[in-house]
C-alpha positions as CSV (number, residue, x, y, z in Angstrom):
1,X,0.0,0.0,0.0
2,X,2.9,2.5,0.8
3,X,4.3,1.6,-2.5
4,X,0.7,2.1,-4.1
5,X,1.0,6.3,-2.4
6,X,4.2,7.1,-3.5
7,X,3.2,6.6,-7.0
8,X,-0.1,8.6,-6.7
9,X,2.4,11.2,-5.1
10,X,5.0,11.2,-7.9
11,X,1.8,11.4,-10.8
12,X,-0.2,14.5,-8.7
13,X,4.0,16.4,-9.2
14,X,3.9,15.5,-12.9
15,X,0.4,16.8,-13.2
16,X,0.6,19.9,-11.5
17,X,3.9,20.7,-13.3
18,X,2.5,20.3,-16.9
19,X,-0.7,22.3,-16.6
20,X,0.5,25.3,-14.6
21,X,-1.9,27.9,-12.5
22,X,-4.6,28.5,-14.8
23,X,-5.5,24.9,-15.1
24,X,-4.7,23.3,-11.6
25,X,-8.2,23.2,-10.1
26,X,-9.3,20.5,-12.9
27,X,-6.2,18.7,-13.6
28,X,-6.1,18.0,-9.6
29,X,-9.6,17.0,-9.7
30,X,-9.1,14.6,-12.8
31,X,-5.8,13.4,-11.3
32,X,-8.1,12.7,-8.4
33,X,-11.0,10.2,-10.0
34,X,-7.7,9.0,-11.4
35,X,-5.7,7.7,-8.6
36,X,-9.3,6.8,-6.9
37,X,-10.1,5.0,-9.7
38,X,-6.2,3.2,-9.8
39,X,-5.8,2.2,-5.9
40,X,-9.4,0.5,-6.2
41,X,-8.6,-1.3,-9.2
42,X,-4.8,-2.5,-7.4
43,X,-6.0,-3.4,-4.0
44,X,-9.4,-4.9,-5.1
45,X,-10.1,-8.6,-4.0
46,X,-10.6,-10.7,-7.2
47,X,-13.6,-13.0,-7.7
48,X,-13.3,-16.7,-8.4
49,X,-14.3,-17.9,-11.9
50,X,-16.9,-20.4,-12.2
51,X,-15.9,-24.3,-11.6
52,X,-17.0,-26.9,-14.8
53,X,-18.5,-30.1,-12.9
54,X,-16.9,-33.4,-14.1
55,X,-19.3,-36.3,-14.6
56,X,-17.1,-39.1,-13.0
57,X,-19.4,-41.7,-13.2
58,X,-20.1,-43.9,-16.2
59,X,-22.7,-45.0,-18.0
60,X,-24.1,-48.5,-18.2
61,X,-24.5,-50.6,-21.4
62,X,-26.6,-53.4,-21.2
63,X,-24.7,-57.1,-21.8
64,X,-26.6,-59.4,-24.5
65,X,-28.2,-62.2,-22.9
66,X,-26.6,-64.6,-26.0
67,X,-23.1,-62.4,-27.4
68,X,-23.6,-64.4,-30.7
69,X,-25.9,-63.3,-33.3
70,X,-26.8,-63.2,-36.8
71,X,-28.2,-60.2,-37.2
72,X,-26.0,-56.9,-38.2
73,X,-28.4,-54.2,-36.5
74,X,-29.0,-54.4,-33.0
75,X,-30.0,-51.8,-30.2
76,X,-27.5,-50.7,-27.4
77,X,-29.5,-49.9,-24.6
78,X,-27.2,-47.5,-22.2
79,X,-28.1,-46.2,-18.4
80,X,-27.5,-42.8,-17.7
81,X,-26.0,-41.6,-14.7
82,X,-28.5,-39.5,-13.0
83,X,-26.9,-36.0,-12.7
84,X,-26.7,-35.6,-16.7
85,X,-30.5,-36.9,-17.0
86,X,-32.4,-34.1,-18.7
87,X,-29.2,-31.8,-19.4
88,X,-28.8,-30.2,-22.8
89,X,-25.0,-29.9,-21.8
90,X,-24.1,-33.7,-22.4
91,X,-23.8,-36.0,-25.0
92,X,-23.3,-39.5,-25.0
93,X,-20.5,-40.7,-27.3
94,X,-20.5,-45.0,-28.4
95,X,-17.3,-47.1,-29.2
96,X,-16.5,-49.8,-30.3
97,X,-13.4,-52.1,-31.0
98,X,-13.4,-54.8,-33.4
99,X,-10.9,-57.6,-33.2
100,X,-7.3,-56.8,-33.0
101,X,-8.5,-52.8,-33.6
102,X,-8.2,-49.9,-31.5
103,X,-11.8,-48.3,-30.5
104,X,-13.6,-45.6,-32.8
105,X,-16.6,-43.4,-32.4
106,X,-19.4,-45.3,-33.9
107,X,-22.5,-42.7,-32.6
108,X,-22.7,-39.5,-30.2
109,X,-26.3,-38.7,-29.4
110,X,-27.5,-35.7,-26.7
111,X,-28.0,-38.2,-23.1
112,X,-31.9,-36.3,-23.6
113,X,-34.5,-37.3,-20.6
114,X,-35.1,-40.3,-20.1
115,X,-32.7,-42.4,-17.5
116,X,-32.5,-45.4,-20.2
117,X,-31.6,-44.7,-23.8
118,X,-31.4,-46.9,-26.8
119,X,-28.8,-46.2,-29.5
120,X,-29.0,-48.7,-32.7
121,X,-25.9,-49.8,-34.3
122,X,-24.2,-51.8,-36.8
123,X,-22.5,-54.8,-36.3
124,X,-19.4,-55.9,-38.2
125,X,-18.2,-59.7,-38.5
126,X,-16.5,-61.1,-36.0
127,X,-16.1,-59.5,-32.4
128,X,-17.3,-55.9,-32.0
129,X,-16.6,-54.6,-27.9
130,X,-18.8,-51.5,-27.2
131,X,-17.6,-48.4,-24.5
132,X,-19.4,-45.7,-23.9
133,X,-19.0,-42.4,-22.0
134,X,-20.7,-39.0,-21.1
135,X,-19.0,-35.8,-23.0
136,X,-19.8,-32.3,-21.2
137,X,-18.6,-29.5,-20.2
138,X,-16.0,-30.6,-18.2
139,X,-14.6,-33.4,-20.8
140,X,-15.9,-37.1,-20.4
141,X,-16.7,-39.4,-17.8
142,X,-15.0,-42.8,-16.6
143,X,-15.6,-45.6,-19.5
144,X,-17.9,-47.8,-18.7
145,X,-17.9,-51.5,-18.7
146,X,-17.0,-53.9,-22.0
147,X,-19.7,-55.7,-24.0
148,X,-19.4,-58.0,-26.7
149,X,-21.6,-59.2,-29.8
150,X,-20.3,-61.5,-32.4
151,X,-21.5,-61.3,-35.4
152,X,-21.7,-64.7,-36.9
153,X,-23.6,-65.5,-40.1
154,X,-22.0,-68.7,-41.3
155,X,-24.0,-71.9,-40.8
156,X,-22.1,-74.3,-38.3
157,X,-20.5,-77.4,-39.6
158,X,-21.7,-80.9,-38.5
159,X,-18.8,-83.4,-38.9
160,X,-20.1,-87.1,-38.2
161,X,-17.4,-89.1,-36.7
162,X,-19.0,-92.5,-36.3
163,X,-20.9,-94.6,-37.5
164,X,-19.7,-94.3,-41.1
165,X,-22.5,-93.6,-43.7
166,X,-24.2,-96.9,-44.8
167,X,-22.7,-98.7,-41.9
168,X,-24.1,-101.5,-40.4
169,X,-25.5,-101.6,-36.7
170,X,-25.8,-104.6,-34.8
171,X,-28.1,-103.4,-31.7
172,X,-31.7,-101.9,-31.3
173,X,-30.0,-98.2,-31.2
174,X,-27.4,-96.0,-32.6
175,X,-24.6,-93.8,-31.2
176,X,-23.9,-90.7,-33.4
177,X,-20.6,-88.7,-32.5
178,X,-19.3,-85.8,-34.0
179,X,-18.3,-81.7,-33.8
180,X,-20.0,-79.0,-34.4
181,X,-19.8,-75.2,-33.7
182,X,-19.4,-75.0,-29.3
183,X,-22.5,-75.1,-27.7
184,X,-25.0,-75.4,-30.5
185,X,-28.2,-77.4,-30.3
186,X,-28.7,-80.7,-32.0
187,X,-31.7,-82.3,-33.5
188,X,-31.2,-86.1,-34.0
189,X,-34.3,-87.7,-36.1
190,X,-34.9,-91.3,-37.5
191,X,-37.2,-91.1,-39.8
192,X,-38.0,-94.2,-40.3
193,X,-39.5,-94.7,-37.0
194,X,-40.1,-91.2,-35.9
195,X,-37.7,-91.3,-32.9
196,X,-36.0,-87.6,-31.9
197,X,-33.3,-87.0,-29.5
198,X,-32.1,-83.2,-28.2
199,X,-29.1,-82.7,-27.5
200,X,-26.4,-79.6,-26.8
201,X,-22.8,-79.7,-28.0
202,X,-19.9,-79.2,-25.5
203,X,-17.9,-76.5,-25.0
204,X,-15.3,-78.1,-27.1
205,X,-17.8,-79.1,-30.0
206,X,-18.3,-82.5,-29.4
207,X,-21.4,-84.7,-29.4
208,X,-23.2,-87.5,-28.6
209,X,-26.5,-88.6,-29.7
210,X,-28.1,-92.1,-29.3
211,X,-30.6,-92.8,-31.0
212,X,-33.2,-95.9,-31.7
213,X,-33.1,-98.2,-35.2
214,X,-36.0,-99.6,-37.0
215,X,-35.0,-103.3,-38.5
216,X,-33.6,-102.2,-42.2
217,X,-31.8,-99.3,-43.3
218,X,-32.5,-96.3,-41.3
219,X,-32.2,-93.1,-42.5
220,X,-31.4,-90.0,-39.7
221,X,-31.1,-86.3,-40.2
222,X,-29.1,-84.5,-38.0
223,X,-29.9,-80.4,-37.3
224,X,-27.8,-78.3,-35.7
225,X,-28.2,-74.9,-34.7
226,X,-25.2,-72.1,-33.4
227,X,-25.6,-70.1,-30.5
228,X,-26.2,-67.2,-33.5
229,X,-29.5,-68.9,-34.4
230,X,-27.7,-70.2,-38.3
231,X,-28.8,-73.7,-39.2
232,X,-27.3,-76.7,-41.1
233,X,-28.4,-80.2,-41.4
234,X,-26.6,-83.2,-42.2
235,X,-28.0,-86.7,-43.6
236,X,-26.8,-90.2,-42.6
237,X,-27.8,-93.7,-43.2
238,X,-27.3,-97.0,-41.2
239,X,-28.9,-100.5,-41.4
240,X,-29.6,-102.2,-38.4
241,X,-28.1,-105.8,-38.5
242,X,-29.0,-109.2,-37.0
243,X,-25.5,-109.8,-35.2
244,X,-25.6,-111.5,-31.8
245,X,-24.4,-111.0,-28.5
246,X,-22.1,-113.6,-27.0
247,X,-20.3,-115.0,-23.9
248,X,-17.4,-117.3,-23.8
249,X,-17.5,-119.3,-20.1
250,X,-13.7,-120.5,-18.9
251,X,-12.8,-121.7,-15.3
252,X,-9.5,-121.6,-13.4
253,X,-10.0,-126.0,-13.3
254,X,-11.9,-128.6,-14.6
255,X,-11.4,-131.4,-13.0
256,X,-11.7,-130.7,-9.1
257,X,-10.0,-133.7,-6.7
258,X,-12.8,-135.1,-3.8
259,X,-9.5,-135.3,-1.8
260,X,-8.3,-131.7,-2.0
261,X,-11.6,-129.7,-1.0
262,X,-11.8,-127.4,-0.1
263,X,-10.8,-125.8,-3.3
264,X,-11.3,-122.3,-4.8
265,X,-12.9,-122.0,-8.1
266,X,-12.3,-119.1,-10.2
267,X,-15.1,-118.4,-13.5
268,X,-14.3,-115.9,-15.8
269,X,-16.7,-114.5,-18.7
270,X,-15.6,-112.8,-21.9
271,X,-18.3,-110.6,-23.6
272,X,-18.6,-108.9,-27.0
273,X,-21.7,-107.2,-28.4
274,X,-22.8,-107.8,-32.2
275,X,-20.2,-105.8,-33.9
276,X,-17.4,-108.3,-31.9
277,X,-16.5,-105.4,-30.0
278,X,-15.9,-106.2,-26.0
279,X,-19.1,-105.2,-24.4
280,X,-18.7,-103.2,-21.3
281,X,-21.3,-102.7,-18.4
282,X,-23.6,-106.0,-19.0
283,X,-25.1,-107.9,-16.0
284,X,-23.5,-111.4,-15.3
285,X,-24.4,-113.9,-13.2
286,X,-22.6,-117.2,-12.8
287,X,-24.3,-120.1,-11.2
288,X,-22.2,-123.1,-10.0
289,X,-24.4,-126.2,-9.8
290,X,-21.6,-129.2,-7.9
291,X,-23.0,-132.8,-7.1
292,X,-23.4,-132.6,-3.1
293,X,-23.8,-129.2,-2.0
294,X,-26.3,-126.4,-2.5
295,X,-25.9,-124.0,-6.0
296,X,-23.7,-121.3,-5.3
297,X,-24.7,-117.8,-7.8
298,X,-22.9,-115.0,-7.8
299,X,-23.3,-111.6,-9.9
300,X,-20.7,-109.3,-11.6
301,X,-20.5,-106.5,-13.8
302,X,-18.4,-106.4,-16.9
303,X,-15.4,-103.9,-17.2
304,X,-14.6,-101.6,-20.1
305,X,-12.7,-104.7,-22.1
306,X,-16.1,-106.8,-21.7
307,X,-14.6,-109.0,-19.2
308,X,-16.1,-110.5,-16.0
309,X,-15.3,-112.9,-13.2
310,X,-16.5,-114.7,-10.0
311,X,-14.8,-116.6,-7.7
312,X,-15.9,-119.2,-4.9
313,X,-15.0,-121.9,-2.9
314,X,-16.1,-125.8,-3.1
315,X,-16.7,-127.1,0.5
316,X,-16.1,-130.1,1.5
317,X,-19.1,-133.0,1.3
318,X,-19.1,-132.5,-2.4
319,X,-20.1,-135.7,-4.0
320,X,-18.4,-137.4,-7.1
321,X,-19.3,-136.5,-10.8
322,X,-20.2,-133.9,-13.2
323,X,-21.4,-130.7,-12.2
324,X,-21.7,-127.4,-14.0
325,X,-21.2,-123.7,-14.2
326,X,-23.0,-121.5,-16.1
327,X,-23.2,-117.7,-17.3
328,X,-25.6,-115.7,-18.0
329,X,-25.5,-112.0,-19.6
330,X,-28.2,-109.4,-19.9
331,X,-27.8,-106.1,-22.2
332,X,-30.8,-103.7,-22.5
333,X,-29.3,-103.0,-26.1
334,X,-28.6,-106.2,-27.2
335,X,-30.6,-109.0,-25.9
336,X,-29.4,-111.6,-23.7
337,X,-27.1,-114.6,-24.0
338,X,-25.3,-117.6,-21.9
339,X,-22.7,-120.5,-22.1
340,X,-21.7,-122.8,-19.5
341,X,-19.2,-126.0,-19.0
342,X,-18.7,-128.9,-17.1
343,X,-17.0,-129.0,-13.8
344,X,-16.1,-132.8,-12.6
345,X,-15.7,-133.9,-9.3
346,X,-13.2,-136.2,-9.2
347,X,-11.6,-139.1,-7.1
């Protein structure tokens, strides 16, 4: 301030030097308003400017229930955050990043009144990632979230591992493998005794369908349908053949020796299903029938190379001569079967 009053001091000398007598009186008074005018203007308090709000929180986009889709337009519906509802000052600005690509403006719309809005866009093959923020005054809000569509109109392929078209099927049903586009749905249908199975494939593409055989040939279509909603169909023939099922019966001994019982007996089974292929998961049951002593059954189970076994002890008080063992299998595809062989009691 003392600095301020010398140099009003200094300027009223100047002043009163240049005019001289005549014109003092006004050139004080102007001088005056002057310096009033100056000393305000240095020592006034200055006024803070107006602060921009910044929108920090983002807006919502609404994830697809199903990401994969076959259809190019869809509608982005976007939540607004609830201080920029109904403000003419914001805008709300759409991105999107396709695969491999940096994002890009795609749509920039006012955020208008509503709390919900729906923007339309376009989709472009393959992945498309949608962002969006608020733009105001105060530049734009927080991104918000990542949501995907895949665009996806190419019809899934079916590839039929087994059977082999035309092959022959020993059994009342057939098992269809194969891949297919991840988790699509299948259609299996026989129409030659209009049987259907459902099924979905994994998340690796793989399937499994079984499905039931008429006697003859047997002629199935297969439908598949992508999580995008795109269809494809493929065709595939089989003829149901008359092969049986059969057992082979074999024992750890024959000939047993009245002398040495007790002695353990061991029966094993050996199964294979129509196609000669071991046969796993039948019921067995072996019956030992021994001259002398009550019959002894036992049940079992065969394993994954279509094998099965029982094992029992001949008491003592067994009586001389021929007895037997038998086998009997059960399959709820194939039928049943049996075999048996002798079993001597011996001196």
């Amino acid at each position: 301030m003392k600095l301020v009053l010398a140099l009003a001091i200094v300027a009223l000398g100047f002043g009163v030097l240049y005019v001289g007598a005549g014109g003092l009186r006004w050139a004080v008074g102007g001088l005056g308003s002057t310096l009033a005018g100056f000393v305000q203007g240095v020592t006034a308090t200055s006024s803070p400017s107006p602060s921009i709000a910044v929108i920090s929180d983002a807006p919502i986009l609404a994830a697809p229930d199903e990401p994969y889709t076959a259809n190019k337009n869809v509608d982005l519906e976007i939540t607004l955050p609830a201080a920029v509802v109904g403000s003419d000052a914001y805008q709300i600005q759409v991105f999107v990043a396709l695969q491999d690509q940096s994002a890009s403006l795609v749509a920039q719309q006012p955020v208008g009144s509503a709390a919900k809005k729906v923007i339309p866009v376009v989709l472009q093959k393959g992945i498309n990632d949608f962002t969006a923020v608020i733009l105001g005054p105060g530049g734009p809000s927080d991104t918000s979230p990542v949501i995907r569509y895949v665009l996806d109109t190419a019809k899934p392929k079916i590839v039929i591992t087994s059977p082999k078209n035309n092959a022959v099927v020993n059994g009342k049903k057939v098992t269809v493998t194969g891949t297919v586009q991840a988790r699509s749905t299948l259609i299996a249908r026989n129409t030659d005794n209009d049987t259907s199975i459902t099924a979905t494939a994994g998340s690796d593409g793989t399937f499994r369908l079984d499905l039931g055989l008429a006697p003859g040939t047997n002629h199935l279509v297969i439908d598949a349908t992508d999580p995008a909603g795109n269809v494809a169909e493929a065709l595939l023939s089989v003829k149901r053949g008359t092969g049986k099922l059969t057992v082979a019966l074999s024992a750890s001994d024959y000939s047993i020796s009245r002398k040495g019982l007790p002695q353990v007996l061991k029966l094993s089974a050996q199964i294979t299903d129509p196609n000669g292929s071991p046969l796993a998961g039948a019921d067995v049951t072996f019956t030992l029938s021994i001259p002398g002593i009550p019959t002894i059954t036992g049940p079992a189970t065969s394993d994954a190379n279509g094998r099965a076994s029982f094992t029992t002890t001949i008491p003592k008080g067994a009586d001389l001569g021929q007895g037997s063992a038998t086998v009997l299998v059960s399959s709820s595809d194939f039928g049943s079967t049996q075999d048996f062989t002798v079993i001597t009691i011996a001196k």
